[in-house]
C-alpha positions in Angstrom: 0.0 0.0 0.0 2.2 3.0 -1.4 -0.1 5.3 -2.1 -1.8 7.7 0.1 -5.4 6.6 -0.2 -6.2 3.2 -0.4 -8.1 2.2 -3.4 -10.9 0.0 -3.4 -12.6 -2.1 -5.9 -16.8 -2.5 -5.3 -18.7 -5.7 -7.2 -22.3 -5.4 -6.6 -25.1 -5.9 -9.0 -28.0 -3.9 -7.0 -27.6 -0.4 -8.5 -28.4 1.6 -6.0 -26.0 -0.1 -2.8 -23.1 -0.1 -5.2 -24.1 3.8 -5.8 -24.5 4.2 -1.7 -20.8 2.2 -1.2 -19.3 4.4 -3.7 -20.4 7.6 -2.2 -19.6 6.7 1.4 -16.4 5.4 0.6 -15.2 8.3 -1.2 -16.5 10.4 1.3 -13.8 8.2 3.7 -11.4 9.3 1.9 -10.4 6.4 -0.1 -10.5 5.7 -4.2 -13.0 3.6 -5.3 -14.2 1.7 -8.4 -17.6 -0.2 -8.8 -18.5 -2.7 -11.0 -22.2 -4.8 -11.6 -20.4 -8.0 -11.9 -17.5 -10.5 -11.5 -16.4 -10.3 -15.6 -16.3 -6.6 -15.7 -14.6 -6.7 -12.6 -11.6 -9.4 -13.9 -9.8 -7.2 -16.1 -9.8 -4.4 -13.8 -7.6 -6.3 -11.3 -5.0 -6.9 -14.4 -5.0 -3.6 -15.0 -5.2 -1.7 -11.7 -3.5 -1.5 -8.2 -6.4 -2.6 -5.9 -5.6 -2.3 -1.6 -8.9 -4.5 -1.2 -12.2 -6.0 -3.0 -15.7 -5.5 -1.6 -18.4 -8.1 -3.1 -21.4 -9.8 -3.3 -21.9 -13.2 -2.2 -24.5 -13.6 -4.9 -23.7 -12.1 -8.1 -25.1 -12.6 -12.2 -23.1 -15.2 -14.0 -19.6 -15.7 -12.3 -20.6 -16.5 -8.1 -18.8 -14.4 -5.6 -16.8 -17.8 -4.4 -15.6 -18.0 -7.8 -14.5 -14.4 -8.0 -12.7 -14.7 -4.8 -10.8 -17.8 -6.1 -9.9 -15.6 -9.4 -9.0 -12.6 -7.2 -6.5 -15.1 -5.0 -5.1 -16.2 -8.6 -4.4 -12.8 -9.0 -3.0 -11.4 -5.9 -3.0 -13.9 -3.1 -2.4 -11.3 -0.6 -5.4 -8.7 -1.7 -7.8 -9.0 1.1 -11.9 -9.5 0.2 -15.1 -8.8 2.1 -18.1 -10.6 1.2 -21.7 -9.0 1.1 -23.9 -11.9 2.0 -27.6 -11.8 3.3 -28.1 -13.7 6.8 -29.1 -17.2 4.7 -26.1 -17.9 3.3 -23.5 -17.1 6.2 -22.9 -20.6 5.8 -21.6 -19.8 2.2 -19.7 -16.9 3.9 -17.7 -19.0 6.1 -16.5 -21.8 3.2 -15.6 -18.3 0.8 -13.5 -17.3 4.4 -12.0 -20.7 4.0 -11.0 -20.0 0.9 -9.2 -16.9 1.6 -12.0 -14.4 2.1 -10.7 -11.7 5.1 -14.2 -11.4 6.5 -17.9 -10.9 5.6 -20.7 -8.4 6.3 -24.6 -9.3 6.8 -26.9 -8.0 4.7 -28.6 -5.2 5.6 -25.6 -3.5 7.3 -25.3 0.2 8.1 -22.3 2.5 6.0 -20.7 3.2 9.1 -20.2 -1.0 9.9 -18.7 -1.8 6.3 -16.3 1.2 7.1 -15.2 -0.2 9.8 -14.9 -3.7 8.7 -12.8 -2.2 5.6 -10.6 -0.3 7.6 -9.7 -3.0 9.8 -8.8 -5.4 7.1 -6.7 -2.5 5.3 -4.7 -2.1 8.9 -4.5 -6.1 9.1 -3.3 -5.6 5.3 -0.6 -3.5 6.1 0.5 -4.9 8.9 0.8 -8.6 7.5 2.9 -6.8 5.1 5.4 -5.3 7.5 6.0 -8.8 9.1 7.3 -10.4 5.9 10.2 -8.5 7.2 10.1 -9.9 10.5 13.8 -11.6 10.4 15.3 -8.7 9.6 13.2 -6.5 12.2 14.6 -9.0 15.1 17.9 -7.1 14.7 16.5 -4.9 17.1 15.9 -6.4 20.8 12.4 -5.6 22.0 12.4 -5.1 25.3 8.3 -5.0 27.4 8.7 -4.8 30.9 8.0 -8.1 33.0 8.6 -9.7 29.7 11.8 -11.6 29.6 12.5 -12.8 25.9 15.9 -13.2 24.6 15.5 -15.9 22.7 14.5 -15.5 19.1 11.4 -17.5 19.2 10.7 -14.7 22.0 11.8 -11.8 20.3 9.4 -13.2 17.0 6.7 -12.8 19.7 7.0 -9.3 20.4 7.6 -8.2 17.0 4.2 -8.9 16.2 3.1 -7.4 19.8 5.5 -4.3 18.3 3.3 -4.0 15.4 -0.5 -5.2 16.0 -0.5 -2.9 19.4 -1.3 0.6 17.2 -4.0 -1.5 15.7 -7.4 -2.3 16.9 -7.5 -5.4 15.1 -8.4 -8.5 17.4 -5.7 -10.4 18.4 -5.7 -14.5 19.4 -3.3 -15.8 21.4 -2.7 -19.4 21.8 0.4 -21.3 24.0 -0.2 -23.8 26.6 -1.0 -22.7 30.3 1.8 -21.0 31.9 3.2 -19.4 28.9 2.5 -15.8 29.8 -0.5 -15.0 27.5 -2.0 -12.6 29.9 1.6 -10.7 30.1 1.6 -10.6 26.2 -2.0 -9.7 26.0 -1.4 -6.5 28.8 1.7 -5.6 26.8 -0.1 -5.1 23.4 -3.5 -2.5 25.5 -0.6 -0.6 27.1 1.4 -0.1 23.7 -1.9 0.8 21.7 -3.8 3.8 21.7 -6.7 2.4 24.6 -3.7 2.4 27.2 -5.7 5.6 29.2 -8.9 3.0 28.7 -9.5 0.0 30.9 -7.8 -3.3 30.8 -10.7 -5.5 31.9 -9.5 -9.5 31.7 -12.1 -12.3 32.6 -11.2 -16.1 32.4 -14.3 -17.9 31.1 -13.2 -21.4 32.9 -13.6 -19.3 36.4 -16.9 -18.7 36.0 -19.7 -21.0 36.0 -21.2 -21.9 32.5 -24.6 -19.9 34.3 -23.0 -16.8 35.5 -20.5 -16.3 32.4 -23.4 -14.3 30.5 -24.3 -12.0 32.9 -20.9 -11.4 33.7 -19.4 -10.1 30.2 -23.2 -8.7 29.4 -24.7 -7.1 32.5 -27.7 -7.7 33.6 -31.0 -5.5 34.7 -32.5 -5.7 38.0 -34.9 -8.4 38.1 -33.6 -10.3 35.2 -33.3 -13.2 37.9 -33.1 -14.3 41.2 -30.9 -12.2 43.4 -30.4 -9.7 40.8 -31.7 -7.0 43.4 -29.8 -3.6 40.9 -28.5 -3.2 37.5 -25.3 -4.3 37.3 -22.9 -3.6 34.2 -20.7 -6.5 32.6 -17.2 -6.6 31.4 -17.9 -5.0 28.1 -19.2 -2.0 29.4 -16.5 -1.9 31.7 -14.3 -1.8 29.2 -15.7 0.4 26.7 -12.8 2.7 25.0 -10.6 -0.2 26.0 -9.5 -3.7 25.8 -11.3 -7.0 27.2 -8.8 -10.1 27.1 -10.7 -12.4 27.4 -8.7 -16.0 28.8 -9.5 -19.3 27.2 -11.5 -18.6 24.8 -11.8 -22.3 23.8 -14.4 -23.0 26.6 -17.2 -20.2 26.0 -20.5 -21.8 25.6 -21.8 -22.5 22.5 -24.7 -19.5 23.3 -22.5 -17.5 24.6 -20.5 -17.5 21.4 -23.0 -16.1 19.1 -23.4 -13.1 21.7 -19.7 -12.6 21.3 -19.8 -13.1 17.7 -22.7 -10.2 17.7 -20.3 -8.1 19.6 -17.4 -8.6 17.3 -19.8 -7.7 14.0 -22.0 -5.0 15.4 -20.2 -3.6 18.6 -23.6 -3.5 20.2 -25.4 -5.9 22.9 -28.0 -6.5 25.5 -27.9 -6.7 29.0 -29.6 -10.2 30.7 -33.3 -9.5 30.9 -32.8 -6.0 29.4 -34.1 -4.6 26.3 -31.9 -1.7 25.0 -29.1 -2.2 22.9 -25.8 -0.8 24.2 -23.3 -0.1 22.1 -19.4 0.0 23.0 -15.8 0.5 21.6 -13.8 -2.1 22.8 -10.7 -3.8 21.7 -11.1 -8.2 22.0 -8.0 -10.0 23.0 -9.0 -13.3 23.5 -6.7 -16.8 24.4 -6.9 -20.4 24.3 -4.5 -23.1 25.1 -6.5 -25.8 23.1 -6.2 -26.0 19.6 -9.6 -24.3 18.1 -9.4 -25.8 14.6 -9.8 -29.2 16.7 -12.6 -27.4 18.8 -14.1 -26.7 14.8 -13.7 -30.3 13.9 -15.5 -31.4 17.1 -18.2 -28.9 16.5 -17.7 -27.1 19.9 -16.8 -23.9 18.3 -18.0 -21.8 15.7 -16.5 -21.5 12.3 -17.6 -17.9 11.9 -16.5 -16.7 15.3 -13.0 -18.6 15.0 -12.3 -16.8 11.8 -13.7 -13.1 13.8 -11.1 -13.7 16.7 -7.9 -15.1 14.7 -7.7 -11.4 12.5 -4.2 -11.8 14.1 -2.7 -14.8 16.0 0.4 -14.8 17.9 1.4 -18.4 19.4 3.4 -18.4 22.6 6.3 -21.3 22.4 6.5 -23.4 25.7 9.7 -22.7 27.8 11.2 -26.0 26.5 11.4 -24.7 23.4 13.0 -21.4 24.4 15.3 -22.7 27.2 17.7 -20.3 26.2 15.5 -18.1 28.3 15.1 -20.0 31.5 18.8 -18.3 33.4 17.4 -14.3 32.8 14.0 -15.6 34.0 15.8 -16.9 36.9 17.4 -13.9 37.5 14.4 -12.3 37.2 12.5 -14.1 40.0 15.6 -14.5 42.1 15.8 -10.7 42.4 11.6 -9.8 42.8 11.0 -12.2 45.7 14.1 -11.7 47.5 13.1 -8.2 47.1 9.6 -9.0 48.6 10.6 -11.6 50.9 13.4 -9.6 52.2 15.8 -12.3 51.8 19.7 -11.7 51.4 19.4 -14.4 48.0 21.7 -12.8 45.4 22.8 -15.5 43.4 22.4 -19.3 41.9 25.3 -22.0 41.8 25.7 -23.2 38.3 24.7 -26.7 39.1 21.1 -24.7 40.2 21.3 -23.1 37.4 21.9 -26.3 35.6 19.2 -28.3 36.9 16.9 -25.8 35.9 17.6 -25.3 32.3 17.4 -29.2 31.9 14.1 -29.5 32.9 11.0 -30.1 31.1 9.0 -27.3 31.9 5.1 -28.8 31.9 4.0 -25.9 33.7 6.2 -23.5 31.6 6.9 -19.7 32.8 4.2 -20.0 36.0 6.1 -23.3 36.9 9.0 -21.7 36.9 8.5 -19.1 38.7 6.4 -20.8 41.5 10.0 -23.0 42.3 11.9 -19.9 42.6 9.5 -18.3 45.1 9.6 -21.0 47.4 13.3 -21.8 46.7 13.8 -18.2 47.7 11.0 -18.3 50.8 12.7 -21.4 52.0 16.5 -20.6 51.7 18.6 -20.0 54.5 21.8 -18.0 52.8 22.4 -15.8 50.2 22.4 -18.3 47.3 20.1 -20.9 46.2 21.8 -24.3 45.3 20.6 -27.8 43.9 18.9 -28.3 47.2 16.5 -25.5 47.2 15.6 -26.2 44.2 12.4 -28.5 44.9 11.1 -29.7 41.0 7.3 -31.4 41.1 8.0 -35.6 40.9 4.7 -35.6 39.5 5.9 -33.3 36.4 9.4 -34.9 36.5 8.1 -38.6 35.7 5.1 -37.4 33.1 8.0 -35.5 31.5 9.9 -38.8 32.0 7.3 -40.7 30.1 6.9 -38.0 27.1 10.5 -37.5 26.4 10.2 -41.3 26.2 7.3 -41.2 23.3 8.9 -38.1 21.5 12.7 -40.1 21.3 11.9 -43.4 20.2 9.5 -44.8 17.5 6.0 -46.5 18.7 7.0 -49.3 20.8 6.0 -52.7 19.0 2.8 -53.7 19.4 1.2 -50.6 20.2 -1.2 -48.2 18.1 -0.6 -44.5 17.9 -4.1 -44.3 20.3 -2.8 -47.2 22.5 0.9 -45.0 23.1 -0.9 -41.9 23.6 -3.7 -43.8 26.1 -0.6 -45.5 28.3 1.1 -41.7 28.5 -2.2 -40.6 29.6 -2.8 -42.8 32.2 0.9 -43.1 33.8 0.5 -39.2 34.2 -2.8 -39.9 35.8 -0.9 -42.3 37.8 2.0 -40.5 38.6 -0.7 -38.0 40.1 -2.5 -40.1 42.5 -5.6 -39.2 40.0 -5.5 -35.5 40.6 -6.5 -34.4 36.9 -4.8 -30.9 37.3 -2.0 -32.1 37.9 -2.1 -34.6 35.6 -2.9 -32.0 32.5 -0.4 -29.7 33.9 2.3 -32.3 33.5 1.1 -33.4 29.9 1.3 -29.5 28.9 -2.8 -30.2 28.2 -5.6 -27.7 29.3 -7.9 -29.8 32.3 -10.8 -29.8 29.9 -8.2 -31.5 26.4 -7.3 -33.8 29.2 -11.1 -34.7 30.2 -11.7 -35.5 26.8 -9.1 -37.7 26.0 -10.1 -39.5 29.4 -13.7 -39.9 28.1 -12.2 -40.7 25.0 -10.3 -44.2 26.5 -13.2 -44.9 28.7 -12.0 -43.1 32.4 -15.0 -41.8 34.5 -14.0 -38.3 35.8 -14.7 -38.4 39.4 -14.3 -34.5 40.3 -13.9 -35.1 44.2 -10.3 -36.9 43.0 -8.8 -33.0 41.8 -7.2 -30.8 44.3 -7.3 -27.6 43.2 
């Protein structure tokens, strides 16, 4: 995108909405050309320097899949809303498959489609910037509470570096313990919301019941108990950002609400009747892989495709170990600050020891054995003694190293060698389930499944929490 206004290309076949784009647009400030259908459209792509296509869904002769697919032959990287009317949003989703950047409903105010387009052209641009990514990571981005001196790290908050002036949704995924709350704090305080709230809520906290009237609000009187108004974390954080942790595990209701939110900006409280409308920034996070959640059917297509605008994936510590001696450092020096310990070093068999572990429970693991190792100590360095590593963790780790550095033993299925890791962890753990999952590097809920899966009753009362 070179030049100073952005030029669009419009495909509609109704004369007078094309008319209404056109005018609005232009009005927007960007350049704009509108065509009645896909053919007359073609040849303008060849000859002309498009920043992004608006089109029907339904269109005379040539379909608007098949104009997206000639559009991707043309310029892979040229991003396309879709015009569709609410019966065919599934045929929305398969075009956003196939490389569609996101889709309107049909009717849809001026205001909404300028948004939408604005927001693709800023995702545009800055997709573009990170094909220079390598070279960028010659500078060392530095976030405060972040440690990252590892590359994989570094890659990380590159992309914080650049999606923070946005206000493009953001989806972070890495297993638990990773940091994605630090990552998600560090991308509202470098963006233009960092005067506006920071407002985080963790879906799996909250019961399935309550999680509605807790990101919605609800009116007095809407139930039981609900003795005043009450506002929920959306309004909270209107003109700021809502992270909001494991995403994975909203409700299947719950999800169209948030996918309302996400397309309109506009809600209702529990039990109320007028629509509120807000300006806030989504962050959301999952440590489970969501295009297994869309296999399963417990997640929605169209939502998945409204949240991952931009994804950033944490790496688990073990594969950034490079990074475990400054995180030491790190905790070493804030809890002998707070704990007013003399602590002021690590031997280097400590030190050792540390980086050659596994790392289940990743960053928050870590940190938790150098609290107590600091708590606990009695001199002014920590040595291989202090350092007190979960058995639990150590054997499950044990057991996967096992599976990832030798081939299937004989005899055994893929399903059987994952079900025998499963359950030794389970052993290992005296049942408990969390700690179980937090050994396998799986979210409590993946790890429920694959218990169901292989036929183990889950028996709550067994988890310590």
């Amino acid at each position: 995108m070179t030049r100073e206004k952005p030029s669009i290309l419009i495909v509609e076949d109704e004369a007078k909405l094309r008319r209404l784009l056109e005018l609005q647009l232009t009005d927007e400030g960007f350049i704009t050309r509108a065509t009645a259908d896909a053919e007359s459209a073609l040849p303008l792509l060849n000859k002309d320097s498009f920043d992004l296509v608006v089109t029907d869904f339904k269109l005379p002769g040539m379909s608007g899949l098949e104009f997206l697919l000639a559009v991707k032959r043309v310029n892979a990287e040229l991003p396309v809303i879709i015009m569709t009317a609410f019966g065919t949003v599934e045929s929305a989703v398969e075009a956003m498959k196939n490389g569609a950047s996101d889709f309107v409903l049909k009717p849809f105010s001026l205001a909404e489609m300028v948004l939408v387009i604005r927001k693709e052209l800023a995702a545009r641009k800055l997709r573009e910037e990170n094909r220079d990514l390598r070279e960028a990571l010659g500078h060392r981005y530095q976030y405060a509470n972040i440690i990252a001196q590892s590359e994989k790290m570094q890659a990380v908050l590159a992309l914080v570096e650049r999606v923070a002036p946005t206000n493009a949704t953001v989806l972070i995924g890495g297993e638990s313990g990773v940091g994605k709350d630090l990552i998600a704090r560090a991308i509202h305080e470098h963006s233009h919301r960092t005067n506006g709230p920071f407002i985080k809520i963790n879906s799996t906290a909250i019961p399935e019941t309550l999680l509605e009237s807790e990101l919605f609000g609800y009116e007095k009187g809407a139930f039981s108990g609900a003795t005043s108004t009450k506002p929920g974390k959306f309004e909270l954080a209107d003109k700021g950002t809502l992270f909001l942790d494991e995403i994975g595990d909203v409700p299947p209701a719950i999800q169209v609400k948030l996918l309302r939110v996400l397309q309109e900006r506009e809600f209702e409280r529990l039990g109320g009747t007028r629509t509120l409308k807000v300006d806030v920034r989504l962050i959301a996070a999952t440590n489970r892989d969501l295009r297994a959640a869309l296999e399963e059917g417990t997640f929605r297509e169209d939502l998945y495709y409204r949240l991952n605008v931009v994804a950033i994936d944490i790496p688990p510590l073990r594969d950034h170990k490079e990074d475990v001696p400054a995180l030491v450092e790190f905790f070493l020096k804030k809890f002998a600050r707070e704990s007013g310990k003399p602590v002021q070093s690590i031997t280097p068999a400590a030190m050792r020891l540390l980086v050659d572990y596994h790392w289940p429970g990743n960053v928050r693991e870590l940190q938790n054995v150098i609290e107590r190792a600091v708590t606990l100590s009695a001199g002014t360095q920590l040595d291989v003694d202090d350092i007190h590593l979960d058995s639990v963790s150590r054997r499950a780790a044990t057991v996967a190293a096992d599976a990832n550095s030798r081939a299937i033993p004989a005899g055994f299925t893929l399903e059987q060698w994952e079900e025998e890791i499963i359950r030794e962890a389970l052993k290992a753990a005296n049942g408990n389930k969390s700690q179980a999952a937090r050994a396998l590097g799986l979210s409590r809920n993946a790890l429920r499944y694959r218990l169901s899966k292989i036929g183990v009753p889950d028996r709550p009362d067994s988890d310590i929490q």
